[in-house]
C-alpha positions as CSV (number, residue, x, y, z in Angstrom):
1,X,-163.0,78.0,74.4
2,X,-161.2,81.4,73.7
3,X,-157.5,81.3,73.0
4,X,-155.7,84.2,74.9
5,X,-153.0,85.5,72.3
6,X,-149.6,85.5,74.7
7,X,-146.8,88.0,74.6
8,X,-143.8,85.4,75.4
9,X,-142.1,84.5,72.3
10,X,-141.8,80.9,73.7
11,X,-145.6,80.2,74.4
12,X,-147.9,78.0,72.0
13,X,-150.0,81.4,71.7
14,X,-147.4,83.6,70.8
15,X,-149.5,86.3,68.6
16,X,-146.9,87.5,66.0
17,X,-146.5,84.2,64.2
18,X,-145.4,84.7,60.7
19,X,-145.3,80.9,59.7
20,X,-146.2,77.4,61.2
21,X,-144.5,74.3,60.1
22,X,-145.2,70.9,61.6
23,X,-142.5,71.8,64.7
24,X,-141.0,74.7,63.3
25,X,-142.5,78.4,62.6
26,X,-140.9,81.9,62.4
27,X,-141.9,84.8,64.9
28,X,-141.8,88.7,64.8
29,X,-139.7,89.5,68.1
30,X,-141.4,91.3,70.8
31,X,-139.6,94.2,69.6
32,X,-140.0,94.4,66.0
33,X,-136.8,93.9,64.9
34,X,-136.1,90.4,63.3
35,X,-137.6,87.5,63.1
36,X,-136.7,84.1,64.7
37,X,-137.1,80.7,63.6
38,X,-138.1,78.4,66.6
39,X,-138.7,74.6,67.2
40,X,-141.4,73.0,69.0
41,X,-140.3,70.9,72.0
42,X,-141.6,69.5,74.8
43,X,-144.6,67.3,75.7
44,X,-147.3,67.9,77.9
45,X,-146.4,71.4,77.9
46,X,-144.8,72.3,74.9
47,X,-142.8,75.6,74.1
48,X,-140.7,76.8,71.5
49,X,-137.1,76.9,71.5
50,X,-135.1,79.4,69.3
51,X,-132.9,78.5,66.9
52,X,-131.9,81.4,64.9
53,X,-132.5,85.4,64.7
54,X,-132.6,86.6,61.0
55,X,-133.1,90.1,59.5
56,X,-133.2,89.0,56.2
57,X,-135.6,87.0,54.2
58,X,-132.8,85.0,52.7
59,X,-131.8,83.5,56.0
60,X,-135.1,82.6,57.2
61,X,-135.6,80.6,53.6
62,X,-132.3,79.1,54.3
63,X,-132.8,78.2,57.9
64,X,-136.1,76.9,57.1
65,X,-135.3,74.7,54.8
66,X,-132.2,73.5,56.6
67,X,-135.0,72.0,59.2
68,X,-136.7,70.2,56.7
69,X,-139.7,72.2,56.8
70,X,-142.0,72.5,53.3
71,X,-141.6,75.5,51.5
72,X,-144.0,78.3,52.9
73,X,-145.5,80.6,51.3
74,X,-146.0,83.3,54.2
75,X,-142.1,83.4,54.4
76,X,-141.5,83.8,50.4
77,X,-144.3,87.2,50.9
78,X,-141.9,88.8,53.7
79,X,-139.9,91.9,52.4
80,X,-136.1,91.2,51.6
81,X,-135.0,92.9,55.2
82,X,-136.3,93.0,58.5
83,X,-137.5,96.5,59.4
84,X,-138.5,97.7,62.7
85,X,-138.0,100.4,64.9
86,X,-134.1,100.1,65.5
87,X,-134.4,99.7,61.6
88,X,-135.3,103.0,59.6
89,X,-139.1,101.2,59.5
């Protein structure tokens, strides 16, 4: 079975996931400028609800661990600040 990569930040196969938690993982926006920490709810057909829009590292750590999530290594790799087009990338 091939898994079609989706472009809505809410969808299970959201393509720019930076980390995955048990029901929590952080996002690149569609538009390359911060990164969102989102929580899985939902049953048979489960989506992601956003819980908070960071542009720096130190507030995705934060939020992250606020949830209870284990630390993550993919989040302590990300650059200080969100960079992205509206950003001086």
């Amino acid at each position: 079975m091939t898994v079609i990569p989706s472009h809505k930040e809410t969808g299970d196969q959201y393509a720019r996931v930076v980390a995955l938690g048990v029901v929590t993982r952080v996002i690149v926006c569609r538009h390359d400028q911060q990164w969102i920490i989102q929580r899985k709810k939902g049953g048979t057909q489960p989506r992601w609800l956003s819980l908070g829009y960071c542009l720096s590292k130190d507030t995705v750590l934060r939020l992250w661990a606020g949830l209870g999530e284990a630390p993550c290594p993919a989040l302590t790799a990300l650059p200080d600040r969100k960079k992205g087009p509206n950003h001086g990338a």
